[in-house]
LORODREN-729367 format. One record per residue: residue in one letter; x, y, z of N, C-alpha, C in turn. Coordinates in steps of 0.02 Angstrom, whole numbers, padded with zeros to 5 digits, always signed. Example, Ala and Ser with C-alpha at 12.3 -4.5 7.8 and 13.67 -1.06 7.14 Angstrom:
BEGIN
a+00660-00284+00390+00615-00225+00390+00660-00165+00390/s+00642-00112+00354+00684-00053+00357+00645+00002+00394/
// end
This chain:
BEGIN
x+05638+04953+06550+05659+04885+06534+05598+04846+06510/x+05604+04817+06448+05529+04753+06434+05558+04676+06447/x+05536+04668+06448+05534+04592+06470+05471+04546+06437/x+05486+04522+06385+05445+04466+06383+05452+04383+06351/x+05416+04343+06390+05414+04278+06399+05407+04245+06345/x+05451+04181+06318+05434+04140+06275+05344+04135+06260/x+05338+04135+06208+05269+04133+06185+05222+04073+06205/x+05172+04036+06239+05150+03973+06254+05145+03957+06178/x+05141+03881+06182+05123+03860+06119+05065+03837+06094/x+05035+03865+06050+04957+03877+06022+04932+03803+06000/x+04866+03804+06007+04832+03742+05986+04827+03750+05904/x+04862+03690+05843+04854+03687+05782+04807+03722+05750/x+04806+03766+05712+04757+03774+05680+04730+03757+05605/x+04674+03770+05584+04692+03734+05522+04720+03761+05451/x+04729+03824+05469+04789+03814+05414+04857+03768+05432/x+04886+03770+05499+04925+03741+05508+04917+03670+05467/x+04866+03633+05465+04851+03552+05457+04861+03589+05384/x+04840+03605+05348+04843+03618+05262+04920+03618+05247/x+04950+03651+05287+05026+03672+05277+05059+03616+05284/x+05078+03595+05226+05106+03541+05212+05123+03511+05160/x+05204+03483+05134+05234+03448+05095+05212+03417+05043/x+05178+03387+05068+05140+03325+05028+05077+03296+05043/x+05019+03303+05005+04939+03299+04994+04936+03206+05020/x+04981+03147+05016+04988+03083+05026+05013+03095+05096/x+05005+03028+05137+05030+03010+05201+05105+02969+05179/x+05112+02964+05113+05168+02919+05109+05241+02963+05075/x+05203+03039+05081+05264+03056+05048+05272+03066+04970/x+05251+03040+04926+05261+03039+04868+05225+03073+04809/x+05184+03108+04838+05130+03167+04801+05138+03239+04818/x+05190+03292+04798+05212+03345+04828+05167+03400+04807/x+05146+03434+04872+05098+03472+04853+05100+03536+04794/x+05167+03540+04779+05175+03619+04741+05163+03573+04667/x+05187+03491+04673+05190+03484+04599+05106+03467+04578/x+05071+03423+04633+04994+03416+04641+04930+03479+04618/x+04975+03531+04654+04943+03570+04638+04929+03634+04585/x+05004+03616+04555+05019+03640+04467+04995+03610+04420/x+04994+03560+04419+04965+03501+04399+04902+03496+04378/x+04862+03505+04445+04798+03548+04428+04773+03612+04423/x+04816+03640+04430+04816+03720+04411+04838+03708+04324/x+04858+03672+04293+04864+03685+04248+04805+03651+04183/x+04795+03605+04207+04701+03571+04206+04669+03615+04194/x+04656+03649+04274+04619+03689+04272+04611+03789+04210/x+04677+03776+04199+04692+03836+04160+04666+03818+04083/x+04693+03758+04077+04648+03736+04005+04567+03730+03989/x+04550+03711+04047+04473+03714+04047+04455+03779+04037/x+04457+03841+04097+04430+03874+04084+04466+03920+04008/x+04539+03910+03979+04531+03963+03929+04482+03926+03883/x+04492+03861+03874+04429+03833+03830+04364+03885+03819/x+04343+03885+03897+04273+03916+03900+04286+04006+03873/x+04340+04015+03894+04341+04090+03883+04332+04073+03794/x+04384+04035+03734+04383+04023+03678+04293+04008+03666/x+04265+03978+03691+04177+03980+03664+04151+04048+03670/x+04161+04056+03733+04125+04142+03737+04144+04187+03679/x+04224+04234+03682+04255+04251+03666+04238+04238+03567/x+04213+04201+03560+04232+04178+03489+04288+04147+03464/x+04306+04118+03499+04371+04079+03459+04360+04033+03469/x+04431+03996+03429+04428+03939+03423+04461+03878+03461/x+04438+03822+03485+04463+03779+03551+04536+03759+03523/x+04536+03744+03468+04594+03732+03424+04644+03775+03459/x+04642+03841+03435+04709+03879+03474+04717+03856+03535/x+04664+03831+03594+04698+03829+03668+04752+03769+03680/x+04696+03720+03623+04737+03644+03600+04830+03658+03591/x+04832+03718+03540+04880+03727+03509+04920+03762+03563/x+04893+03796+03593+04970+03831+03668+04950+03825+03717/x+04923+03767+03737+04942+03745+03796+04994+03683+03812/x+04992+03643+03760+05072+03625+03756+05143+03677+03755/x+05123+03719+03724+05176+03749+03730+05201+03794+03788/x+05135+03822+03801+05148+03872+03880+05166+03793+03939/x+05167+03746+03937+05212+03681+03991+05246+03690+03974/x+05284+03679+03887+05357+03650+03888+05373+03724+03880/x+05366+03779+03877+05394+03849+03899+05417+03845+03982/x+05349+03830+04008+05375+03842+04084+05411+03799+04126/x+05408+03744+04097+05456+03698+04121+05537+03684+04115/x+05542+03721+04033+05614+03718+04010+05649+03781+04040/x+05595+03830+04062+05625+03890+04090+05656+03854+04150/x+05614+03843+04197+05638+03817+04261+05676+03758+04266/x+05695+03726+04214+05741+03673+04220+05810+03709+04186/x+05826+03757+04145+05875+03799+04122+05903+03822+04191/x+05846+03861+04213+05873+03915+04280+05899+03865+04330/x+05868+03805+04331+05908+03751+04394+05968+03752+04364/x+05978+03733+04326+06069+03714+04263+06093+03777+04289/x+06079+03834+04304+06137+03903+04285+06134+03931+04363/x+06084+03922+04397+06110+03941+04464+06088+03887+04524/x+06104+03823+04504+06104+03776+04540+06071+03757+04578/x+06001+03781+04581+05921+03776+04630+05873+03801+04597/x+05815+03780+04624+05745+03781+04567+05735+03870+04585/x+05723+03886+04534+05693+03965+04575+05630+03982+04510/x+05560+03991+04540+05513+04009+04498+05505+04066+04483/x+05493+04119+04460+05461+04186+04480+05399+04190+04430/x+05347+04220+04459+05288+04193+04390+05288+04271+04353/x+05319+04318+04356+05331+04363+04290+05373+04321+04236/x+05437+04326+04256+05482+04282+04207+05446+04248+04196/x+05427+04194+04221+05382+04132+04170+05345+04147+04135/x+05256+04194+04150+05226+04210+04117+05245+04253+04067/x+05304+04292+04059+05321+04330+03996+05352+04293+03958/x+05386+04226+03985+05420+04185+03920+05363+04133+03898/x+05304+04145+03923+05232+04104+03922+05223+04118+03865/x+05224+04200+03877+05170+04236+03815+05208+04260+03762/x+05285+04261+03751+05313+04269+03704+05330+04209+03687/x+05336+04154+03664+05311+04099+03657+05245+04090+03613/x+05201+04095+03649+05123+04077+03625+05140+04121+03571/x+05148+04193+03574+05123+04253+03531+05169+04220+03463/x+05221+04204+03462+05253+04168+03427+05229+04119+03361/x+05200+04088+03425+05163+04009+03383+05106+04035+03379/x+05090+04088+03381+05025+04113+03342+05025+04122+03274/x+05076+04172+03281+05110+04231+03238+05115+04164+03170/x+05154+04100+03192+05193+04041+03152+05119+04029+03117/x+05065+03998+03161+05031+03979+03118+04935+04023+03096/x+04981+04096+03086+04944+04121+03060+04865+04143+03090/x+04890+04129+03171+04814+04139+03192+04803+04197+03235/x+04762+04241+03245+04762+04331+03288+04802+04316+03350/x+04844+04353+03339+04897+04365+03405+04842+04397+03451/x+04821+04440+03456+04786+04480+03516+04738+04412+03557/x+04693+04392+03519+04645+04364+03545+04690+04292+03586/x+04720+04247+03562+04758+04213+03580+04816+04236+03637/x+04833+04280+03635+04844+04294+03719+04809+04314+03760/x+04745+04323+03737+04678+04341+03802+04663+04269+03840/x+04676+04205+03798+04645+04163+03827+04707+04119+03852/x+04786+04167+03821+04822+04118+03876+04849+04157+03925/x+04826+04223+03947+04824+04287+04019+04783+04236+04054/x+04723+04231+04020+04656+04210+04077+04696+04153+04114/x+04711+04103+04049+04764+04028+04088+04818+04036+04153/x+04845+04079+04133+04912+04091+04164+04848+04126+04254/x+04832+04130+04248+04793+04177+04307+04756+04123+04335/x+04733+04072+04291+04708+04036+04351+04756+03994+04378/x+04816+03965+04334+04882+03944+04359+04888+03956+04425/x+04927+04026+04405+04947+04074+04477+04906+04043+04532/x+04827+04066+04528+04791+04061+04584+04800+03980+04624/x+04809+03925+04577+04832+03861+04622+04904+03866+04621/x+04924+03875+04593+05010+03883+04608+05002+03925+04692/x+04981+03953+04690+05002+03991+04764+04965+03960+04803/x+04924+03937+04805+04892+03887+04857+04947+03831+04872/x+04992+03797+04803+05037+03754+04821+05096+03806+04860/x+05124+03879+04863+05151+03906+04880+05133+03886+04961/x+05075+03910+04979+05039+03925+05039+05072+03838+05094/x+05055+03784+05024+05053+03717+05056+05125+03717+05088/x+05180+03732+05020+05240+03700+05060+05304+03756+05080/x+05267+03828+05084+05301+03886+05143+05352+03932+05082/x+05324+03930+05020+05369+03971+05000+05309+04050+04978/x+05367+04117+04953+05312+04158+04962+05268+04187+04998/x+05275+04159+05070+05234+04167+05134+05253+04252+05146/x+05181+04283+05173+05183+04356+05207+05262+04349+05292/x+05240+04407+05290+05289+04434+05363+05256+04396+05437/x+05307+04384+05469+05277+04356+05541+05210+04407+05561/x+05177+04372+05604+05091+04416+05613+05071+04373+05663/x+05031+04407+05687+04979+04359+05756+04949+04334+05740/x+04916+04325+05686+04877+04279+05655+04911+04245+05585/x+04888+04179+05573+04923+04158+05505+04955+04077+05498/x+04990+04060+05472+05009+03983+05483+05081+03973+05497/x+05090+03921+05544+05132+03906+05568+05178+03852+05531/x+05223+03841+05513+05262+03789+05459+05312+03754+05516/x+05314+03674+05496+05350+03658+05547+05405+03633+05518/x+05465+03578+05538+05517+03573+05573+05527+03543+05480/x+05480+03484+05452+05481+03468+05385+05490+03540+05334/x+05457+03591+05336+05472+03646+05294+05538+03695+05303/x+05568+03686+05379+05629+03698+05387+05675+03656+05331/x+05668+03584+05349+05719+03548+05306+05721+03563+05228/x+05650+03592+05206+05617+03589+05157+05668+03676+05123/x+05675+03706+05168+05682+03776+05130+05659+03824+05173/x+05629+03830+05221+05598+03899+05276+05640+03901+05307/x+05665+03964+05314+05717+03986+05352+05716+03963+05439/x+05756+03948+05459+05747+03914+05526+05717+03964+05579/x+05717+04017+05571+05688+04067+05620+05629+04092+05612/x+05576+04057+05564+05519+04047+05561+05490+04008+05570/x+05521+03946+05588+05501+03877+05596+05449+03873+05656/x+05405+03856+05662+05357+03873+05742+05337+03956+05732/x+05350+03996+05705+05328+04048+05715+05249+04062+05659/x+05212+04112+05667+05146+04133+05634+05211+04169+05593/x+05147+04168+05511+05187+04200+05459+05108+04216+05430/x+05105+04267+05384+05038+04269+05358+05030+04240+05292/x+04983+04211+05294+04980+04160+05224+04957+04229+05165/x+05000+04270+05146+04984+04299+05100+04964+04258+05038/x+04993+04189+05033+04994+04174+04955+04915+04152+04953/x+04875+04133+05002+04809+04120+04991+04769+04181+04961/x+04798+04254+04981+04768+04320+04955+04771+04331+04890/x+04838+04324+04873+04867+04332+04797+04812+04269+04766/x+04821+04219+04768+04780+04172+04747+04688+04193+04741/x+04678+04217+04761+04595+04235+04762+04594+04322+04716/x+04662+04347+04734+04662+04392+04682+04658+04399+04625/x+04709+04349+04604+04714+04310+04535+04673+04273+04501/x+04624+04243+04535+04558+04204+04510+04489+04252+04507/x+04508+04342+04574+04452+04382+04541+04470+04425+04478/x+04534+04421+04466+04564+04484+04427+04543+04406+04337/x+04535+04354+04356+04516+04321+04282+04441+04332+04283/x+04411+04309+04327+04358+04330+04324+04336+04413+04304/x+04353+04433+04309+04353+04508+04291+04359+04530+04220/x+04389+04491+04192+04432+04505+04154+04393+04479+04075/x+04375+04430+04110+04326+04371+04058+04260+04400+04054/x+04246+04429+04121+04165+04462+04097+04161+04513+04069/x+04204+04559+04071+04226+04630+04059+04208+04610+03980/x+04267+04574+03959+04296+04560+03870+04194+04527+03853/x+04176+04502+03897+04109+04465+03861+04071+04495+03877/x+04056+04542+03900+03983+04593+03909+04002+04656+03859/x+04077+04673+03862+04077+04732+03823+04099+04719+03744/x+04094+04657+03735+04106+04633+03688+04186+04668+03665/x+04228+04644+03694+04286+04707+03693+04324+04678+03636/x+04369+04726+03614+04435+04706+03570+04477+04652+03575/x+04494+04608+03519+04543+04561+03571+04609+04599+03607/x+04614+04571+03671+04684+04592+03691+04651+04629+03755/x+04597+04644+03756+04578+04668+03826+04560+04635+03886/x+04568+04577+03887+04591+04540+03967+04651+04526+03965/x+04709+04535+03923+04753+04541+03932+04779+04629+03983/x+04746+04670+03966+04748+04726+03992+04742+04741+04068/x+04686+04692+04084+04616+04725+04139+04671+04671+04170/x+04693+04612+04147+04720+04549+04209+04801+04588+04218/x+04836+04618+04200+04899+04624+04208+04914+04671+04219/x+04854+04740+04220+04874+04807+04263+04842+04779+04320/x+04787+04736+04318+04760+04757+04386+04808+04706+04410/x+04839+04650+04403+04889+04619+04442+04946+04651+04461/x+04968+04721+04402+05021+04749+04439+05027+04778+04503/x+04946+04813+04489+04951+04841+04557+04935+04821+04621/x+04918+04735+04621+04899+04701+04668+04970+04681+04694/x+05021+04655+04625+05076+04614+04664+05129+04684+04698/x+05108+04735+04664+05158+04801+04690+05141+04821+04761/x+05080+04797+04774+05059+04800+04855+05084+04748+04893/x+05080+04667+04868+05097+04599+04892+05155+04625+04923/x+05227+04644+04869+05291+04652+04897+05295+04685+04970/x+05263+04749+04983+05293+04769+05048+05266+04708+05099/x+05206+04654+05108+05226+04609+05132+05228+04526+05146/x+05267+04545+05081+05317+04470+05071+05361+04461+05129/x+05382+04401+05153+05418+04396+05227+05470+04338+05198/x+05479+04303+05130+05547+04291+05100+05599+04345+05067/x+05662+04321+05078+05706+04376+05060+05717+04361+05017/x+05743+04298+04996+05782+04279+04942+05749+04292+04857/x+05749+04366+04858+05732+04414+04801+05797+04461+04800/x+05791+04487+04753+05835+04546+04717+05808+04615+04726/x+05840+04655+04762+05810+04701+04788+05874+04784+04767/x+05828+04840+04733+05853+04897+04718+05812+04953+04744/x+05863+04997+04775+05835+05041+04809+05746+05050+04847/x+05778+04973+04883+05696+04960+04898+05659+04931+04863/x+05664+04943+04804+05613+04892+04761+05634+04827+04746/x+05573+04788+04757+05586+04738+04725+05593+04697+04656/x+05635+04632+04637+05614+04647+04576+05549+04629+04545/x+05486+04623+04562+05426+04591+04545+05401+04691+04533/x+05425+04716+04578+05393+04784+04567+05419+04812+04528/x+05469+04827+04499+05498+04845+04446+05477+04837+04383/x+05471+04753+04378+05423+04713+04333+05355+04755+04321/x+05328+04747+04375+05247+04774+04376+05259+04855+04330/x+05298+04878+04390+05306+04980+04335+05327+04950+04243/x+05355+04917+04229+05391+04918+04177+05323+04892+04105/x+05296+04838+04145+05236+04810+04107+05199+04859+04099/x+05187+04926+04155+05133+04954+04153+05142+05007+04109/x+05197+05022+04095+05217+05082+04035+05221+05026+03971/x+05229+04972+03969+05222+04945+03896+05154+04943+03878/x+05106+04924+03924+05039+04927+03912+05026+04979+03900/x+05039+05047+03917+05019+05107+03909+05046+05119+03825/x+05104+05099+03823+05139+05115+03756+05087+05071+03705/x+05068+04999+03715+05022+04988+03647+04953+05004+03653/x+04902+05039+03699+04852+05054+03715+04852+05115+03748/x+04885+05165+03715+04887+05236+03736+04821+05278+03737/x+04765+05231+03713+04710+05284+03722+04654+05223+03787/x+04692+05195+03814+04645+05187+03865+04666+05226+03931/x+04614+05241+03964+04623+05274+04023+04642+05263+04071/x+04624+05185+04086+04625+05131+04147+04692+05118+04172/x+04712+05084+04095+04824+05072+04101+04858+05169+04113/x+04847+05201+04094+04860+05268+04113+04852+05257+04183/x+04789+05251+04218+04793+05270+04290+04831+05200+04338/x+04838+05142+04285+04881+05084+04331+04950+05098+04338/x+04972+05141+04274+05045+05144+04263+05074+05209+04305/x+05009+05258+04297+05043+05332+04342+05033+05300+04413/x+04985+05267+04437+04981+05251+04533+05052+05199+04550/x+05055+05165+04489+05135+05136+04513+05200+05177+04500/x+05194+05218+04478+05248+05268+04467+05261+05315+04532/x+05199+05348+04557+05193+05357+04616+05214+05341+04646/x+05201+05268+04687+05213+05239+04731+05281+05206+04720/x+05319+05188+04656+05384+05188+04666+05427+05249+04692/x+05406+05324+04654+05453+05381+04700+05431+05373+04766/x+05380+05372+04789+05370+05381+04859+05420+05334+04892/x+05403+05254+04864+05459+05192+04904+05526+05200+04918/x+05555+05237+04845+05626+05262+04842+05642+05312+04883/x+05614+05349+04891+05616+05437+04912+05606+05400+05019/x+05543+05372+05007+05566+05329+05085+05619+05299+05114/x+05651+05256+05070+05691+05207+05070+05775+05250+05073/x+05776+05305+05063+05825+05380+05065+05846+05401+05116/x+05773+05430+05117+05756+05465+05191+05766+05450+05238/x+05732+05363+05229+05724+05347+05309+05716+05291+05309/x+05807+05260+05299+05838+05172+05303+05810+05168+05374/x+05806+05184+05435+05787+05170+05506+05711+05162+05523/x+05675+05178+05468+05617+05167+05489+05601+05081+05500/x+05559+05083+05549+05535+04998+05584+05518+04974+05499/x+05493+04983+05471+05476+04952+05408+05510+04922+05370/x+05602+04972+05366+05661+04948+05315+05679+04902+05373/x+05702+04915+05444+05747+04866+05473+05725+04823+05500/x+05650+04795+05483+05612+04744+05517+05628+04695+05431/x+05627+04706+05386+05592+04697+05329+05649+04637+05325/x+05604+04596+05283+05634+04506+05273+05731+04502+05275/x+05734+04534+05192+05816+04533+05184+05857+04569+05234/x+05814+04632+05262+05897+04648+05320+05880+04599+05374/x+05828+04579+05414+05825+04513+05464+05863+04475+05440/x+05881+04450+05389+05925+04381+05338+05976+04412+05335/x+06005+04488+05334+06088+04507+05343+06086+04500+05428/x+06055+04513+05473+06075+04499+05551+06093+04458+05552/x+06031+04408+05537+06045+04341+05546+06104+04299+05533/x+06129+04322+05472+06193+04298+05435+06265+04322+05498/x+06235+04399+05518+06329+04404+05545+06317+04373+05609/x+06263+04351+05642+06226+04318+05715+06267+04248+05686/x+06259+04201+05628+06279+04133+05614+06364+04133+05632/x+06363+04191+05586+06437+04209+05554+06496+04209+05640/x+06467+04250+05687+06479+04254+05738+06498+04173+05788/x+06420+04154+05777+06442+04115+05823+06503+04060+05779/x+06488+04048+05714+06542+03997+05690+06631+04020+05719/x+06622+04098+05714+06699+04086+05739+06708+04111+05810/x+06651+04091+05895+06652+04090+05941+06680+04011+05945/x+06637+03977+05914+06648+03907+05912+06734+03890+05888/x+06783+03937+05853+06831+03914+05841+06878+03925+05895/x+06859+03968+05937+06888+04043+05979+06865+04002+06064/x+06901+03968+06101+06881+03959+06156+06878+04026+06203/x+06927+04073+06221+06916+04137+06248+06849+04173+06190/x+06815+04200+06283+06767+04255+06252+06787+04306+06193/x+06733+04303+06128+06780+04372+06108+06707+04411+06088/x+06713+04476+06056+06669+04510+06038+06666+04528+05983/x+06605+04566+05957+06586+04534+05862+06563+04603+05879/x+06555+04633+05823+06525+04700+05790+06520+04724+05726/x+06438+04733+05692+06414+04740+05622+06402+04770+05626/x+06392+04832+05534+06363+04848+05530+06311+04852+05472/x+06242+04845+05459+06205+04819+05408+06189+04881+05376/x+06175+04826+05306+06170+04896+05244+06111+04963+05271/x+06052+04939+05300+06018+05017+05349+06061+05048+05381/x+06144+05044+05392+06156+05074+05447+06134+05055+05514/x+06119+05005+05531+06107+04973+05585+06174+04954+05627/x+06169+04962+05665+06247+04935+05719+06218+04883+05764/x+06256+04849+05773+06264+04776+05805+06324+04756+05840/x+06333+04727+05901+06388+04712+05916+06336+04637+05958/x+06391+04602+05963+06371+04533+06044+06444+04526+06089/x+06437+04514+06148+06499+04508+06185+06461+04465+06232/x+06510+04408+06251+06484+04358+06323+06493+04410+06388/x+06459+04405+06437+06461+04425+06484+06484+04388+06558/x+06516+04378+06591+06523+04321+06625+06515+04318+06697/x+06518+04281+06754+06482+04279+06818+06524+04320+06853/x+06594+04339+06838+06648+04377+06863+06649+04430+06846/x+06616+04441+06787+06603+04534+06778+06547+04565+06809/x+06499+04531+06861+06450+04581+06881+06466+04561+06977/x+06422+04596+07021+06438+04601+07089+06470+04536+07115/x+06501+04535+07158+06531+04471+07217+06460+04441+07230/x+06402+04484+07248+06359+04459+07261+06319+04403+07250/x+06309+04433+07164+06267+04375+07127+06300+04339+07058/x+06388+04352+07091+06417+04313+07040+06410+04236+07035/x+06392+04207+07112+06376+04140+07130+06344+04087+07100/x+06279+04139+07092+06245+04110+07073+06213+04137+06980/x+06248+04166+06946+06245+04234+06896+06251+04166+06822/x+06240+04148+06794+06278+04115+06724+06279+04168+06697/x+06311+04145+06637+06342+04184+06598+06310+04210+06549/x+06287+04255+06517+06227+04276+06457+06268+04326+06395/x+06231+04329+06364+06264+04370+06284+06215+04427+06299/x+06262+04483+06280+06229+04539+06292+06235+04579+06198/x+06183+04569+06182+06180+04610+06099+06167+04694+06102/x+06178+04715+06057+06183+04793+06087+06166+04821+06009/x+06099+04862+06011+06089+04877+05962+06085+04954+05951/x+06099+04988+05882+06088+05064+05886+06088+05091+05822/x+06084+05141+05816+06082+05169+05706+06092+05256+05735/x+06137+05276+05707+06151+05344+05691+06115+05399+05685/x+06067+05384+05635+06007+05418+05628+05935+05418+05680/x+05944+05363+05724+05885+05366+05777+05905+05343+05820/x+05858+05340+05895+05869+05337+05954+05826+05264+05966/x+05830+05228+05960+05807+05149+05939+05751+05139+05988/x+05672+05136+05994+05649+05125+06049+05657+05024+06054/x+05650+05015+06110+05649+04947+06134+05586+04902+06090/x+05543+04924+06081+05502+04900+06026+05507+04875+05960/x+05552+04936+05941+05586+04925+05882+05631+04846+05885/x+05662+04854+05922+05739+04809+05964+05711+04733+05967/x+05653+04730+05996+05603+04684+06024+05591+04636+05960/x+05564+04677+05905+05520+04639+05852+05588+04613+05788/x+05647+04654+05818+05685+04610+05783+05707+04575+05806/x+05733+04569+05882+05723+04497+05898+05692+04443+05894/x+05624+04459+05891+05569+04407+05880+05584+04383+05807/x+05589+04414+05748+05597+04413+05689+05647+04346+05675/x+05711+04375+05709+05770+04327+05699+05761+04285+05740/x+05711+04244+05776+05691+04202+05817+05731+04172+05868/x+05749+04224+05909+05810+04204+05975+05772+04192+06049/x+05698+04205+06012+05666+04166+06061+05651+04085+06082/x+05647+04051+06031+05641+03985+05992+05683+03937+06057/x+05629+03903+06065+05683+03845+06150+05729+03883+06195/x+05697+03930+06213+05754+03962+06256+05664+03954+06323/x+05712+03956+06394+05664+03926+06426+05661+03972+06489/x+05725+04040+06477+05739+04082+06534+05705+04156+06475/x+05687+04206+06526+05678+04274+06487+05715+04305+06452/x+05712+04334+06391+05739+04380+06350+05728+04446+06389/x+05777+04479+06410+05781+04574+06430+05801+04608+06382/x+05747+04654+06352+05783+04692+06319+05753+04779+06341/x+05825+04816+06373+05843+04861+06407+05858+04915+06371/x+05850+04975+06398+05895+05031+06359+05963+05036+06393/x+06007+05060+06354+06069+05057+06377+06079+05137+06430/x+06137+05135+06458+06160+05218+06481+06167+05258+06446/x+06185+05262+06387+06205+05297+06317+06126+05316+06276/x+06095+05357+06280+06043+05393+06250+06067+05343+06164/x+06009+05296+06152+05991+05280+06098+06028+05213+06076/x+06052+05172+06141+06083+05111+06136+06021+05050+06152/x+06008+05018+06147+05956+04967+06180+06020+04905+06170/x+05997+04877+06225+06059+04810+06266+05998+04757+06239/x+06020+04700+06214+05970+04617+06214+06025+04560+06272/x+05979+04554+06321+06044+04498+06350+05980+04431+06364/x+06040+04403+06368+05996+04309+06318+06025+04272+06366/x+06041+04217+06412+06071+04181+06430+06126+04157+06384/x+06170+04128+06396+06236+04096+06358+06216+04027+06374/x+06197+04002+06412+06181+03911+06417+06130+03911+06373/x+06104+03942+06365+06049+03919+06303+06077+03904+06210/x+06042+03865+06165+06061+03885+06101+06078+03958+06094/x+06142+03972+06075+06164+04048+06068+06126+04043+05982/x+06130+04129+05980+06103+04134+05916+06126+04132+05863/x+06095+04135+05802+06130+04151+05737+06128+04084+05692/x+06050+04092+05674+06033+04028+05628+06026+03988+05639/x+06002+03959+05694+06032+03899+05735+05967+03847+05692/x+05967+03798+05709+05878+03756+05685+05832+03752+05743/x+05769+03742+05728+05719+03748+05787+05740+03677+05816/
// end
């Protein structure tokens, strides 16, 4: 049997104090737009500088950087119109960035290659404050972790799923962000020491980002992505870029070895993802926590319609089994029915494995059924070789989405 205790609650840290809405005390300066804002400043400056080095001319940056805004803005104000909420993804954007620019190159007659070197470099230092604004107001955030930032009760209202609310999450987007500002840097010295071709920081920034963001995904800790046989779609993206790069630069070596290590590592993901739906990795992982969670909501909405006890039983796309049933002071001894309340007993198991309590444990924690509950969580193995029992009190917030 494990047993363990609501978590004490940790002294602020300072990411915690960074994590936050809005850069003003009054509300009216939002950090994702504050910090695009200047991420996009900042993207003009430096392609400027890359255009002096580089040999070109400031004119072109003049000339598409208006256009890479009203590209990325009309994208994301389209996608609000057609599925009724803002949703960014910075592939889509940056490819309707750069088909665009390449465009209004093409229009007024000026080198396509070189002119998307200096709006890659742009778009990269973007990214790198864009995800700092990610970091600020909780979107994009890594998987729960012992270390990392805590988002509170405002980023719930805001969009964080309520069962992260108070919990550590790892600020991945601060990683991605420093990636993205070494992978320009990289990219800019590379093209200016080797005096390279135009079009080669376009190369060096977008394999080596593939294979940075193809690592990011396994841990991303939002669901609300599109997900095929395990992959995500940002990784898909990444493999797909990396064979087009290969296709117009077939004699470099580098995109060869970016495009075969992601090829790799997609059979391996798939060929995992086959094998072995039960592994802690698939049934811990953001979107199936967000299908529990859902039949946990789903549940209690129609307990709440249902005055008699009744009992619920799922099963999730891993093959995961789930059931909850109330338990009540009259179903256990004369003894300690007296004094016994009543508790929900969850019952977890999968076909393919024998579930250790560990496993059992961290998805509880995950779906946050720890959250204001002020009595112990038990979570037991059952009599049945490969059942593990979760029993929760019933006077407490029952589960299933509830808000912190």
């Amino acid at each position: 049997m494990l047993r363990v205790a609501q978590p004490s609650v940790e002294a602020a840290s300072r990411l915690d104090r960074w994590a936050r809405l809005y850069v003003d005390r009054r509300g009216q300066a939002g950090s994702y737009l504050v910090l695009g804002s200047v991420g996009f400043l900042a993207a003009v400056v430096i392609s400027i500088v890359a255009a002096r080095l580089l040999g070109g001319r400031v004119a072109t940056v003049l000339l598409l950087a208006p256009i890479a805004a009203l590209t990325f803005l009309g994208a994301v104000k389209i996608t609000q119109l057609i599925l009724g909420d803002e949703r960014i993804v910075f592939y889509e954007q940056a490819l309707l960035v750069m088909a665009t620019s390449a465009l209004a190159l093409w229009a007024a007659r000026l080198p396509v290659a070189a002119g998307l070197d200096l709006v890659v470099l742009g778009l990269g230092v973007f990214l790198a404050f864009g995800r700092v604004g990610c970091f600020m107001v909780g979107c994009c955030h890594g998987r729960p972790a012992r270390w990392g930032v805590r988002y509170g009760h405002a980023h719930g209202e805001a969009g964080v799923p309520w069962r992260l609310v108070g919990r550590r999450v790892f600020p991945l987007q601060l990683v991605e962000a420093v990636v993205s500002f070494a992978l320009v840097t990289v990219a800019l010295v590379a093209s200016v020491a080797r005096h390279a071709r135009p079009g080669e920081a376009v190369l060096v920034y977008l394999s080596g980002y593939g294979l940075a963001r193809f690592v990011f995904e396994l841990f991303r800790g939002d669901e609300a992505r599109p997900q095929w046989l395990g992959l995500s779609q940002a990784q898909l993206t990444a493999l797909i870029i990396a064979w087009v790069i290969v296709a117009l630069r077939p004699h470099a070596a580098g995109v060869w070895l970016a495009a075969l290590a992601l090829s790799l590592a997609t059979v391996l993901l798939v060929a995992h993802r086959r094998r072995r739906p039960h592994a802690t990795f698939w049934l811990c992982s953001p979107w199936h926590v967000a299908e529990l969670d859902a039949h946990l909501a789903r549940w209690e909405r129609s307990a709440a319609r249902v005055p008699a006890p009744v009992s619920h039983a799922a099963t999730t796309a891993l093959g995961l089994r789930v059931s909850r049933r109330l338990v009540l002071p009259a179903a256990r001894p004369a003894a300690d029915a007296a004094d016994a309340p009543p508790f929900w007993d969850l019952l977890f198991s999968h076909p393919a494995r024998a579930l250790p309590c560990a496993v059992v444990w961290r998805l509880v924690d995950d779906l946050g059924l720890l959250r204001g509950r002020t009595r112990e969580i038990v979570v037991q193995p059952g009599v049945t070789s490969g059942l593990v029992h979760v029993l929760l009190p019933a006077s407490e917030a029952a589960p299933g989405g509830g808000r912190a």
